[in-house]
N, C-alpha and C positions, 0 to 999 in steps of 0.2 A: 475553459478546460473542464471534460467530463469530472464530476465530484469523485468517481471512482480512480482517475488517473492521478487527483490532485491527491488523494489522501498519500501515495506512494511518494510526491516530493515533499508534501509534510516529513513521513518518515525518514527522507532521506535526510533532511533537514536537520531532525533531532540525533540520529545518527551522528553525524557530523559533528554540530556544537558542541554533544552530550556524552559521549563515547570516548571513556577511557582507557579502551582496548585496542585502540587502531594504532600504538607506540611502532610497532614490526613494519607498518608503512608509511610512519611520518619520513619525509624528504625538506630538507633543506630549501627555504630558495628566493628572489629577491625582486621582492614583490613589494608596494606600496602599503598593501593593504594586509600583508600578513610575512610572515619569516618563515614558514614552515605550511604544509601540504602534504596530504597522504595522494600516496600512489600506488596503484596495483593491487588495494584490498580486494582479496578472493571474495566475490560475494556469492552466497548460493547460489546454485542456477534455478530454484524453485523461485526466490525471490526476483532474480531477474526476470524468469518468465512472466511470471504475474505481475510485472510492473509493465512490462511490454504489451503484454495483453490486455491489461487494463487502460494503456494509453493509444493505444495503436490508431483508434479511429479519433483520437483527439486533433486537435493543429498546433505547427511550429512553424516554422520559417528556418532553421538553423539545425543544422546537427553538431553543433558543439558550441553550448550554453556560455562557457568562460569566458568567451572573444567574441570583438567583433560586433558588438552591439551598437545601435544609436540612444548614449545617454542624455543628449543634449535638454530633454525636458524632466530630467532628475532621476528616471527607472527605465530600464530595459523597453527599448523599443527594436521594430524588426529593422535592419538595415535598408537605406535606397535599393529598388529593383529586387529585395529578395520575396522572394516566393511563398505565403502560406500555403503547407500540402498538412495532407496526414502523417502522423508519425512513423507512420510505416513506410513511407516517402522516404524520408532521412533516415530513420533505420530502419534498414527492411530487417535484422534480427533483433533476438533480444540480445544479444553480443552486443551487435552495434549502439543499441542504446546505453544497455549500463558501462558502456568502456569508452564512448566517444563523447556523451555530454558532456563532464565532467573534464574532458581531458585526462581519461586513463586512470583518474582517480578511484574508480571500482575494476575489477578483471573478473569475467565471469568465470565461473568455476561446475566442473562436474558433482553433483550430488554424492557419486562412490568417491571423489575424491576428499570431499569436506569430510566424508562419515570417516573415511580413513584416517584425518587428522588428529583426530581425537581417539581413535581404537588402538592407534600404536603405542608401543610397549614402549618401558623407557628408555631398557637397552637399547633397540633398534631407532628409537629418537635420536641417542646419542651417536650413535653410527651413522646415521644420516648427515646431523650437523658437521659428524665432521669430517664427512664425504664432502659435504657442501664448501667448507670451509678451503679442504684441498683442490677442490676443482674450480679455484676462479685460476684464470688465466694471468699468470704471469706478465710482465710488460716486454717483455720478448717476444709474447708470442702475438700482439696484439699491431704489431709492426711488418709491413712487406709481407701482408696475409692477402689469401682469397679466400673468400664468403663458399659456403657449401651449399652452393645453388645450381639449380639446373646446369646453366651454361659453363661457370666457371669455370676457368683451370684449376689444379692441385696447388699450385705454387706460381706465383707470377714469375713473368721474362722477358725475355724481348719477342718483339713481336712487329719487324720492320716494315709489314706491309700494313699495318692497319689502315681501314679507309676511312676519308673523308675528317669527319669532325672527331674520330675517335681517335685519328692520328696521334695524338698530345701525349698516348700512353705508351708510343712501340717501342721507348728503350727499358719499360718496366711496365708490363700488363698481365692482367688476369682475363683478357679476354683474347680468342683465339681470332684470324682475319675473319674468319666466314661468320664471325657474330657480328664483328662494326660492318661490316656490309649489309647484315641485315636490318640494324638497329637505322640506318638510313631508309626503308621501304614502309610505305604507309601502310601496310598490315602487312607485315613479318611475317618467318618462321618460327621466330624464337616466343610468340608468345600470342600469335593471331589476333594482335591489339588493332584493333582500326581509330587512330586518330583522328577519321572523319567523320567520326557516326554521328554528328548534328550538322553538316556539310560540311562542303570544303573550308578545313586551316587554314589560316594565313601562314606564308612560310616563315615571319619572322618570329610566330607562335612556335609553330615546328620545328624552327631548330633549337629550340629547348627544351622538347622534348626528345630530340635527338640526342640533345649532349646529356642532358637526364640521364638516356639510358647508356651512354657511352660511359659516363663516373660508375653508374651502378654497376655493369660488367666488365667492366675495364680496371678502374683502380685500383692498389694494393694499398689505399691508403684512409681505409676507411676502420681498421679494424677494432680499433676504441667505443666502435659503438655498433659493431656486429652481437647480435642476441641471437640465441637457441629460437628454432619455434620447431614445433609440428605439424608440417604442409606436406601437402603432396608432394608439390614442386620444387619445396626447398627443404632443407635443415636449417637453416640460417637466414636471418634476415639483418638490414640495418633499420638504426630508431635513433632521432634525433642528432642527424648528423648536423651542426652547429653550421647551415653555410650563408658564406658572408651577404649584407643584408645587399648589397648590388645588382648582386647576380639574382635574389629572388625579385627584388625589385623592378631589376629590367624583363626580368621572366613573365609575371604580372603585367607591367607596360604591353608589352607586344602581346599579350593574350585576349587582354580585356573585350575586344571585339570580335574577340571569335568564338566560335557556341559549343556548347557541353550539355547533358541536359542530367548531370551528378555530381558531388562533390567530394566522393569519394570514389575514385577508380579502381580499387582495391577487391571492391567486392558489390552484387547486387545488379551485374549484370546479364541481359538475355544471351544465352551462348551457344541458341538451337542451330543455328545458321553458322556456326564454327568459326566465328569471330564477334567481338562485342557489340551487341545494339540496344538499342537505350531500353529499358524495363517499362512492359505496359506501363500508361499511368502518368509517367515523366515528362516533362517538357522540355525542350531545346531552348535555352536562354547565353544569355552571353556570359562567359567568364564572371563577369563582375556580378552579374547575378549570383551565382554562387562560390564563386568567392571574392567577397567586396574589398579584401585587402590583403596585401600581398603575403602576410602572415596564413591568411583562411588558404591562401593557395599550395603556399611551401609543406605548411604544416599538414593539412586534411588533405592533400590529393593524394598523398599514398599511406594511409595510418600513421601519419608522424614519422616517415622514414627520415624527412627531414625538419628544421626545428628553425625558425631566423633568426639569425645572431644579429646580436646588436655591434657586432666586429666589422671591419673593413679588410675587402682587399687587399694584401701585403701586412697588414699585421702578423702575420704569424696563429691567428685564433679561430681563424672559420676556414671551411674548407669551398674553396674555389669552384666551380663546375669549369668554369673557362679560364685557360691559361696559354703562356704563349712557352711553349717547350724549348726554345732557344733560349730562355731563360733561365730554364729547370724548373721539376715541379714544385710549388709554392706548399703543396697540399704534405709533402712530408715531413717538412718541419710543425706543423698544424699537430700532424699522429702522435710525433714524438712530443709534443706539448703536454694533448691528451694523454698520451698514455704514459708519462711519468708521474701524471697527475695522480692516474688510476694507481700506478703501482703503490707510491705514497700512502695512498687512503685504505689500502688494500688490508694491511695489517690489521688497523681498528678499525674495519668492516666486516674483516671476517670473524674478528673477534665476537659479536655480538650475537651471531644465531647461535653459537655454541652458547655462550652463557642465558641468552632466550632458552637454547633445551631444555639446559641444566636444570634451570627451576622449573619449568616445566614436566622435569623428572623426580624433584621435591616432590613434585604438586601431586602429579599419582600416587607417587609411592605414599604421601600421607592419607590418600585416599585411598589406597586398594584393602 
């Protein structure tokens, strides 16, 4: 690694171990090797930049450091079949690097936004917090919702003709017929995605990414783990929807032999031809190339929309992609799980950015 890109995971490094400041995005979580984890620290975008840019022409094999490694000779080595490219390979932005290596543990941030964090007054700190405090969502409302995305309905319903593999939704959906029709066609209307762009799929690959997009447009049963963003295309998106380890399993299985040539479809591709083709530079390798285990697949194919549970089928705790609808959907006792969970936590969660201002409004006012 160039000395210039190493010094930035030195820093990152010390950061990390050394930094008493990162409390606002410690997370919970259960892990062998530690109980707790930051998530989502805004990091500069100057520092992002210059980490990116200092790394860019360096080499990885991997665009998310955490997982997925071959330890078997005691230190991180590259996985069977995966690829060393340049950094800019795996992350073509500096987004993509300080938010994916890491697994999300940094979130890049705009410059006028960080100067802002610090210039606001105290009053209007306190009015924010506890804007912030009133506007989480209820567990009412996180229930027999649809996502504020392009295709979606306003309110799911029935919908008796859905076709094909979306069918499983039409006595309760958020997506309309003429979506599950599309959501069957190897380059669509709904998003000019070509599922073949390193040749022909195998179909038993294909149809999971057909039900893929039939849960994402279709479901009202996701709404535990719909988040805010700021897309063109959408308001809303999901993160980490918990599904059961089966289904990513057999996702995985039937994909392995058929070719990608990114491991993130989210973003970083050529889109002068009006539907996706692989970005100079890249290669067409098989599945298992980039992503060697069924985790690398669930999780990085779409930014962590979804997450592998260590849950089963019929438990009640991961959400299903396939089900058989004569039996009812599995997926809404799962929401109602999540979301009383949510509601629960809700109180001492909201509690905390408010008392975070507070002192933070000490803190000025001793200083102004």
């Amino acid at each position: 690694m160039e000395p210039a890109c190493k010094r930035h995971f030195i820093q990152d490094t010390c950061l990390y171990e050394c930094s008493p400041n990162l409390g606002p995005w410690i997370r919970e979580v259960n892990q062998r090797w530690r109980k707790e984890r930051v998530l989502g620290v805004p990091l500069c975008k100057e520092d992002c930049q210059s980490w990116w840019e200092d790394c860019r022409t360096s080499y990885t094999c991997k665009s998310n450091w955490h997982k997925g490694w071959n330890w078997t000779s005691g230190y991180n080595q590259c996985p069977v079949k995966a690829a060393c490219h340049r950094f800019d390979f795996y992350f073509p932005t500096p987004a993509a690097l300080c938010n994916e290596i890491w697994s999300h543990s940094y979130k890049e941030i705009g410059s006028s936004e960080t100067g802002m964090a610090w210039k606001i007054t105290p009053l209007l700190c306190l009015l924010v917090c506890v804007a912030a405090v009133g506007a989480a969502r209820p567990g009412t409302q996180l229930l027999n919702v649809c996502m504020n995305a392009r295709y979606h309905k306003e309110k799911p319903g029935p919908e008796d003709k859905l076709h094909g593999q979306c069918s499983p939704w039409k006595k309760n959906a958020c997506c309309f017929v003429n979506t599950s029709i599309e959501a069957h066609k190897d380059i669509s209307s709904l998003y000019r995605f070509d599922w073949d762009h390193c040749g022909k799929m195998e179909p038993a690959c294909k149809r999971h990414f057909i039900q893929d997009t039939c849960l994402y447009e279709c479901s009202p049963n996701l709404g535990p783990w719909i988040r805010e963003v700021n897309q063109s295309w959408r308001k809303e998106r999901i993160l980490n929807v918990p599904l059961c380890k089966e289904d990513c399993q057999s996702w995985w299985e039937d994909c392995r032999t058929s070719y990608t040539c990114k491991s993130n479809w989210h973003r970083g591709w050529d889109w002068t031809s009006g539907s996706n083709k692989c970005p100079t530079g890249t290669i067409c390798r098989t599945f298992e190339a980039y992503f060697p285990t069924p985790a690398a697949l669930c999780e990085g194919l779409w930014s962590h929309s979804y997450k592998l549970s260590n849950y089963s089928r019929g438990s009640g705790r991961c959400i299903q992609m396939w089900f058989d609808p004569a039996l009812g959907n599995p997926n809404e006792e799962v929401a109602r799980f999540y979301a009383l969970a949510l509601t629960a936590e809700a109180w001492p969660q909201g509690i905390r950015p408010l008392l975070l201002c507070l002192a933070l409004m000490l803190s000025l006012w001793l200083h102004d």
